[in-house]
PDB file as gemmi writes it, atoms N, CA and C in Angstrom:
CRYST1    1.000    1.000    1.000  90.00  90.00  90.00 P 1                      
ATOM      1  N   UNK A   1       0.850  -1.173   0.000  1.00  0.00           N  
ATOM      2  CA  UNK A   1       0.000   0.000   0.000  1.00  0.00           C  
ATOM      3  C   UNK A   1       0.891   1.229   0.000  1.00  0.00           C  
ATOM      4  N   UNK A   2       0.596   2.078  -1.040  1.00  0.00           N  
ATOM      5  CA  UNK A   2       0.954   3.531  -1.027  1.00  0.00           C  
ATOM      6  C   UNK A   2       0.754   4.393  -0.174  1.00  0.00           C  
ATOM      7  N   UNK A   3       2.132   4.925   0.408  1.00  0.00           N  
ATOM      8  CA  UNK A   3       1.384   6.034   1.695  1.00  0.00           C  
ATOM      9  C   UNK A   3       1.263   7.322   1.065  1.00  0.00           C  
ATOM     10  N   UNK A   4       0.491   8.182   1.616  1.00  0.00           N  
ATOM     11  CA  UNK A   4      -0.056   9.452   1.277  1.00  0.00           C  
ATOM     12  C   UNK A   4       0.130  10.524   2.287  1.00  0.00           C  
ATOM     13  N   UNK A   5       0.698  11.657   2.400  1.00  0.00           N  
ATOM     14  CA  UNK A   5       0.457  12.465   3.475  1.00  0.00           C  
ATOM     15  C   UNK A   5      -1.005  13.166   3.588  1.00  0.00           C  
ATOM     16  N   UNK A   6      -1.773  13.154   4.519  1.00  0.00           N  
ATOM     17  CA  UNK A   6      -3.214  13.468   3.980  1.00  0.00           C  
ATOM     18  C   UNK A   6      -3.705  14.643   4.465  1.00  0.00           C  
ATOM     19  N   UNK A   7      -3.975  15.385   4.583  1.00  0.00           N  
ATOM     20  CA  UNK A   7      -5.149  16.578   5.244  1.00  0.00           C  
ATOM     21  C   UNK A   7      -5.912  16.030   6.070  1.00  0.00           C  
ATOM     22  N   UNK A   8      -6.326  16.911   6.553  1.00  0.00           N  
ATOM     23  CA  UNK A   8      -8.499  16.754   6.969  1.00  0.00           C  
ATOM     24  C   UNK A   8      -7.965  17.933   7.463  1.00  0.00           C  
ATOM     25  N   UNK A   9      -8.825  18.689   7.305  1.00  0.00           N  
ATOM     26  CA  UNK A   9      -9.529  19.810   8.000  1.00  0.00           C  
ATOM     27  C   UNK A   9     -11.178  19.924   8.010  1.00  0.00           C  
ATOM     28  N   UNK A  10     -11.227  20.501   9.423  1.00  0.00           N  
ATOM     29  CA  UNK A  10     -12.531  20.911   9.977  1.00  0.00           C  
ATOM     30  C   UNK A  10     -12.452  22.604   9.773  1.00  0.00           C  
ATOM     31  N   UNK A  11     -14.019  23.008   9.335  1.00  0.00           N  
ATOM     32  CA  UNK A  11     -14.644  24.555   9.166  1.00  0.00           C  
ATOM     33  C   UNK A  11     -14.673  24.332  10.388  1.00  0.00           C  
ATOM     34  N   UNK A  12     -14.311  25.233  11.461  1.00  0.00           N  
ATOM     35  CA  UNK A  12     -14.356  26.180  12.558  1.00  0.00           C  
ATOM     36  C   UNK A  12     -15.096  27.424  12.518  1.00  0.00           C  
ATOM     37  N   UNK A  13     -14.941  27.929  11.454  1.00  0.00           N  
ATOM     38  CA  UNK A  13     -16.059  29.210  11.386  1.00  0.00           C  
ATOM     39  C   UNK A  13     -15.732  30.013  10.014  1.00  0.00           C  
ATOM     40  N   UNK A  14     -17.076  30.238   9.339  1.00  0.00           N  
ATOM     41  CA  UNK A  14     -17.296  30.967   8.085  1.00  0.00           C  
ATOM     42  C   UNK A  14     -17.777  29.780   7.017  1.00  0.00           C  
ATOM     43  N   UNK A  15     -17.015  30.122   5.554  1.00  0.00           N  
ATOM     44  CA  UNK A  15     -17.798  29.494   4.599  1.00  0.00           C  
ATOM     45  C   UNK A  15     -16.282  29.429   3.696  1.00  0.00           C  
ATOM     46  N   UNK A  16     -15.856  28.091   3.411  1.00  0.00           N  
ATOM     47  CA  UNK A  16     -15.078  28.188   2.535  1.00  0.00           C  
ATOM     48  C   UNK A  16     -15.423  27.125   1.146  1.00  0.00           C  
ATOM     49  N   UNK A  17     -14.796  27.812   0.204  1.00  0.00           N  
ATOM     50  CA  UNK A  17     -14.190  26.416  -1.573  1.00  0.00           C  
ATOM     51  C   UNK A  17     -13.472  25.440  -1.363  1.00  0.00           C  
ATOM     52  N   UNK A  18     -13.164  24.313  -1.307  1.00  0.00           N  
ATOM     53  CA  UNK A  18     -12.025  23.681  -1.390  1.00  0.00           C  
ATOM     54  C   UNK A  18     -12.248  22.916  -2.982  1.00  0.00           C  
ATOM     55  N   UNK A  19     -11.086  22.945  -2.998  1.00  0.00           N  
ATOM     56  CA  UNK A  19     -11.004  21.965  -4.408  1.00  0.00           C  
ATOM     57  C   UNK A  19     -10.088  21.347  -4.598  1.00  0.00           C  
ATOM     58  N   UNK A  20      -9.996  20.310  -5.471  1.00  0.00           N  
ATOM     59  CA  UNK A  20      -8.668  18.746  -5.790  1.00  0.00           C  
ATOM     60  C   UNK A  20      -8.963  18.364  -7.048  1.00  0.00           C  
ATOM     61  N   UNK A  21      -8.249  18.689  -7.726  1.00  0.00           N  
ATOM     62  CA  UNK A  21      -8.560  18.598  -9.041  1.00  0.00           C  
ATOM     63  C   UNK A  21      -9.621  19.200 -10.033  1.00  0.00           C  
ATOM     64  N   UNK A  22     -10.623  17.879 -10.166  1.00  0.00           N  
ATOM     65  CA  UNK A  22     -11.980  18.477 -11.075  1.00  0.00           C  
ATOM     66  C   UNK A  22     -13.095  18.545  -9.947  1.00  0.00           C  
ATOM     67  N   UNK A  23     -12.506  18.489  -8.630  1.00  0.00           N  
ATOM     68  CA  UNK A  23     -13.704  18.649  -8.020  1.00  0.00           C  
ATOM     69  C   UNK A  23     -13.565  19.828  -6.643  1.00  0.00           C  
ATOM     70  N   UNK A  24     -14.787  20.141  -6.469  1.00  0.00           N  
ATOM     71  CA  UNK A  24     -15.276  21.457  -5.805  1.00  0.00           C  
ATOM     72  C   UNK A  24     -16.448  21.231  -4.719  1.00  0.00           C  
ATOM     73  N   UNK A  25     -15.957  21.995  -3.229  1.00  0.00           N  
ATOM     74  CA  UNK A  25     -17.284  21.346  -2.596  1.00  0.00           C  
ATOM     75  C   UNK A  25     -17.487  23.172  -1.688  1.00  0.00           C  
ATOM     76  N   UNK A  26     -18.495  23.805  -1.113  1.00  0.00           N  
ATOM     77  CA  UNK A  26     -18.796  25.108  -0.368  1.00  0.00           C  
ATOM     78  C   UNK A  26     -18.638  23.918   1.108  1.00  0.00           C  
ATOM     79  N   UNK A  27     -18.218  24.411   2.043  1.00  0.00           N  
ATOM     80  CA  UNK A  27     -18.017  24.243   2.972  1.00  0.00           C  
ATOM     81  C   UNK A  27     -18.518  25.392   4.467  1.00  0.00           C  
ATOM     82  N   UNK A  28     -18.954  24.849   5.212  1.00  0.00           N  
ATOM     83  CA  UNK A  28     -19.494  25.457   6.877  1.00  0.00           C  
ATOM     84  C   UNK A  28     -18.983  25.435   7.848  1.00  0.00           C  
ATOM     85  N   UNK A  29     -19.501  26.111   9.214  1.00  0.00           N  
ATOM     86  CA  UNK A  29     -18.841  25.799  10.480  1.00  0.00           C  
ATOM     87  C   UNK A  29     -19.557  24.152  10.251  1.00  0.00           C  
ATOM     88  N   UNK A  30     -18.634  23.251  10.886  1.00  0.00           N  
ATOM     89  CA  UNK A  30     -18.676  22.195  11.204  1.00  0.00           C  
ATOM     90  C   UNK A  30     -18.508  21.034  10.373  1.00  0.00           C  
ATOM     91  N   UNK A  31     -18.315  21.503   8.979  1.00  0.00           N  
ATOM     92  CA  UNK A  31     -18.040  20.814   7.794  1.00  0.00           C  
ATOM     93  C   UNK A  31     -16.849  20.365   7.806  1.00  0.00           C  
ATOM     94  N   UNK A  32     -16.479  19.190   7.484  1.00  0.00           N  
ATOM     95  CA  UNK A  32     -14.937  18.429   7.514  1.00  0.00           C  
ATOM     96  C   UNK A  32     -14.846  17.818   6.137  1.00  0.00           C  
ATOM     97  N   UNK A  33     -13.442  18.079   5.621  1.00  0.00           N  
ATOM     98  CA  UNK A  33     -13.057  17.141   4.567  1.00  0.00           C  
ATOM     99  C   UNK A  33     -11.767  16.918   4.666  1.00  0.00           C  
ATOM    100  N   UNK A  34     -11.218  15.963   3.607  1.00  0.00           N  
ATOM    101  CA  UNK A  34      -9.803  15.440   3.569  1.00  0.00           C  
ATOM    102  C   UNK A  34      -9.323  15.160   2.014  1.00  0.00           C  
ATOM    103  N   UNK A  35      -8.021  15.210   2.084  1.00  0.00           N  
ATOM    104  CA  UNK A  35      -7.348  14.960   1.026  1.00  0.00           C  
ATOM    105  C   UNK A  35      -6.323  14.644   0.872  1.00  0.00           C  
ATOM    106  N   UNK A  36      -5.654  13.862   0.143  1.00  0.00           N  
ATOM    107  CA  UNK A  36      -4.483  13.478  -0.380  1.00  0.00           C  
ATOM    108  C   UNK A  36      -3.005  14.620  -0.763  1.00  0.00           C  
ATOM    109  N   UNK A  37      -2.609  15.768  -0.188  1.00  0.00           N  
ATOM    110  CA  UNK A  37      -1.909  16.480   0.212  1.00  0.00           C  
ATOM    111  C   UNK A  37      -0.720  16.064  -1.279  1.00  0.00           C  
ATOM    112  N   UNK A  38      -0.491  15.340  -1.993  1.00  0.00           N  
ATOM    113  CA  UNK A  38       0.045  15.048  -3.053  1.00  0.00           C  
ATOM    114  C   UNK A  38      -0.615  16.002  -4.285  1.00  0.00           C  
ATOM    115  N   UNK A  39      -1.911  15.482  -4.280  1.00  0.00           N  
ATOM    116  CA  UNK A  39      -2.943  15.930  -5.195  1.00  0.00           C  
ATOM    117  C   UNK A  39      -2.847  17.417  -4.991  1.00  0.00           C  
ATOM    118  N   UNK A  40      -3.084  18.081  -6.236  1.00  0.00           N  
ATOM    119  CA  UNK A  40      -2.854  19.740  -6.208  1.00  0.00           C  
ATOM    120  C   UNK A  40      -4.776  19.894  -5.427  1.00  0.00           C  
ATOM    121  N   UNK A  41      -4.043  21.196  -4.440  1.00  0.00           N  
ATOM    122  CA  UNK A  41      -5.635  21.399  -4.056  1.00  0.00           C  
ATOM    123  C   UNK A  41      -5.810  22.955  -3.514  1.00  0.00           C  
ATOM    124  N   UNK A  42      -6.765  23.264  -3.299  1.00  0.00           N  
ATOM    125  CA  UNK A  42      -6.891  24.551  -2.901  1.00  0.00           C  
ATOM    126  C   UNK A  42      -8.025  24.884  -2.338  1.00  0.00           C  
ATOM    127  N   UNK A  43      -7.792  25.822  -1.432  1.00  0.00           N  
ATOM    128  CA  UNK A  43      -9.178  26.458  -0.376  1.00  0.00           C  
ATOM    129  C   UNK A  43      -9.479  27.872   0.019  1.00  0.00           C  
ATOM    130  N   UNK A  44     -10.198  28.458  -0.097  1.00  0.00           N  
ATOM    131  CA  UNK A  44     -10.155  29.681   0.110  1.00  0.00           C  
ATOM    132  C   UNK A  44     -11.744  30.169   0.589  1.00  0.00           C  
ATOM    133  N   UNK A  45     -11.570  31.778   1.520  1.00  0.00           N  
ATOM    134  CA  UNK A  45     -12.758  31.747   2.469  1.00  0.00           C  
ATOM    135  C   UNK A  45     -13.605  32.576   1.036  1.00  0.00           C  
ATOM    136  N   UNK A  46     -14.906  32.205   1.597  1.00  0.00           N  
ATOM    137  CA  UNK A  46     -16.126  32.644  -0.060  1.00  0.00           C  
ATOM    138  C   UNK A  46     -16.997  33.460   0.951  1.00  0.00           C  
ATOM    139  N   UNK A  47     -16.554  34.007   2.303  1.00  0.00           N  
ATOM    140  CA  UNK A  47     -17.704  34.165   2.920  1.00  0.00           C  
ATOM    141  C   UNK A  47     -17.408  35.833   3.380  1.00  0.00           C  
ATOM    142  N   UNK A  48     -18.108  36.395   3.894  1.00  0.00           N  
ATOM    143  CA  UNK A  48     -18.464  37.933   4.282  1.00  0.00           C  
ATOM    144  C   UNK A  48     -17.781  37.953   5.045  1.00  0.00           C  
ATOM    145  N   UNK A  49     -17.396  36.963   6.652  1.00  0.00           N  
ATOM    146  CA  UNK A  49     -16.633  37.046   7.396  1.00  0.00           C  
ATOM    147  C   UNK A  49     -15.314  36.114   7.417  1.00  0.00           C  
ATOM    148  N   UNK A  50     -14.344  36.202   8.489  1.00  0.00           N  
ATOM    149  CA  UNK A  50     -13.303  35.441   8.507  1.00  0.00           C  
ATOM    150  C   UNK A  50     -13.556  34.044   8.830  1.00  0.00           C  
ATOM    151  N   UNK A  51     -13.022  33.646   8.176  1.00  0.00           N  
ATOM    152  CA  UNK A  51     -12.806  31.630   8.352  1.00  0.00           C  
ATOM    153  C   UNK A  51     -11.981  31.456   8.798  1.00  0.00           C  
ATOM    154  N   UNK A  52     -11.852  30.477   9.289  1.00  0.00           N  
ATOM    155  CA  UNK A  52     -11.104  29.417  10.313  1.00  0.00           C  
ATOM    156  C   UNK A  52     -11.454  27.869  10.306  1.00  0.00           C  
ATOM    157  N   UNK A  53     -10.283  27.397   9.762  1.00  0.00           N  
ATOM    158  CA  UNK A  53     -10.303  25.755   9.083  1.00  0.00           C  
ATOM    159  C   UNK A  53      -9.143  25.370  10.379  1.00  0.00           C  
ATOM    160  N   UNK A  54      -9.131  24.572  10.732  1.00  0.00           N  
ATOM    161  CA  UNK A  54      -8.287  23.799  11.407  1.00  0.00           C  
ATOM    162  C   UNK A  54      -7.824  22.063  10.637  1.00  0.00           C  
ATOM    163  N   UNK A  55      -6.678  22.207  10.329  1.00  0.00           N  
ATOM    164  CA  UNK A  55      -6.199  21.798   9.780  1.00  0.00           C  
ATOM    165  C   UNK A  55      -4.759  20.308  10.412  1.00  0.00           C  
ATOM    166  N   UNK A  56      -4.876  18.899  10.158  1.00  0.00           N  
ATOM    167  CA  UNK A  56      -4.211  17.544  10.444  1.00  0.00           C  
ATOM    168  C   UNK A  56      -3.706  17.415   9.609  1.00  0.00           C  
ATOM    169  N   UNK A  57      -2.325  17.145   9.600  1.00  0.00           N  
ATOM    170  CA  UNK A  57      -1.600  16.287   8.440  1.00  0.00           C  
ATOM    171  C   UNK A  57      -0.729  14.944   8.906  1.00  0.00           C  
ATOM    172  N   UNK A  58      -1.006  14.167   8.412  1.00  0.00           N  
ATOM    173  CA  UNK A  58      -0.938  12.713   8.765  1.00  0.00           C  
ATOM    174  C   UNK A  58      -0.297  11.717   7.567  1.00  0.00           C  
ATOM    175  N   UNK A  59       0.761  10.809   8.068  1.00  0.00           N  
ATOM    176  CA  UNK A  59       0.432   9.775   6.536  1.00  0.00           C  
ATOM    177  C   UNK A  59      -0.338   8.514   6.817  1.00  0.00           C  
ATOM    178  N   UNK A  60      -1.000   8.443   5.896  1.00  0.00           N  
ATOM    179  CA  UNK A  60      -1.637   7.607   5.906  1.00  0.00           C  
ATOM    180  C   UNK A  60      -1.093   6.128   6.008  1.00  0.00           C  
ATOM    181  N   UNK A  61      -1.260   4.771   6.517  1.00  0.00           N  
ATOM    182  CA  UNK A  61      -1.035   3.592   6.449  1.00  0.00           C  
ATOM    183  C   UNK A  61       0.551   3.971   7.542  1.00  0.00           C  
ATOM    184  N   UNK A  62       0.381   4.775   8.034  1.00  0.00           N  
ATOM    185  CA  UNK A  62       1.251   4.589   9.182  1.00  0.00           C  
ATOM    186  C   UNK A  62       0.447   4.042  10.572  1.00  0.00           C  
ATOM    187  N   UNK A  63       1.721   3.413  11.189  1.00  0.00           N  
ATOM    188  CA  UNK A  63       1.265   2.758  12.552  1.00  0.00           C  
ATOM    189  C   UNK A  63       1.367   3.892  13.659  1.00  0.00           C  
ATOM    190  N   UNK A  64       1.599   4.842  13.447  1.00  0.00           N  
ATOM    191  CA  UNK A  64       1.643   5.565  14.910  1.00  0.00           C  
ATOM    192  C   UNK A  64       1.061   6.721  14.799  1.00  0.00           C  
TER     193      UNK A  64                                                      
END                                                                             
C-alpha cells in the first residue's frame, strides 16, 4: 500500500471552496473534509466574514 500524506480539516467558522482537481465542494462551520496532500488542491474563504479551518496532516497507512 501507497502512503499518502493526507489533510483533513474541519470549518471552525465561516464558509469556505475547497477543491482537488476536477472537483469542488462550499463548505461550513462544522463541515470536515480530507485529502491526499500530493494531489494539487486549494481552499479559500467565499464568505463575508473570517474563516477558520483547522487543519491535520498525517500519513496515511502509518502505525503511529
Amino acid at each position: 500500500m501507497s502512503k499518502c500524506q493526507a489533510l483533513r480539516q474541519l470549518v471552525l467558522k465561516g464558509k469556505v471552496l475547497a477543491e482537488q482537481g476536477e472537483n469542488s465542494v462550499i463548505l461550513e462551520e462544522g463541515d470536515t473534509f480530507s485529502w491526499c496532500a500530493s494531489v494539487h488542491h486549494f481552499f479559500k474563504n467565499i464568505g463575508d466574514d473570517i474563516a477558520k479551518v483547522l487543519i491535520a496532516v498525517f500519513t496515511e497507512g502509518s502505525e503511529h
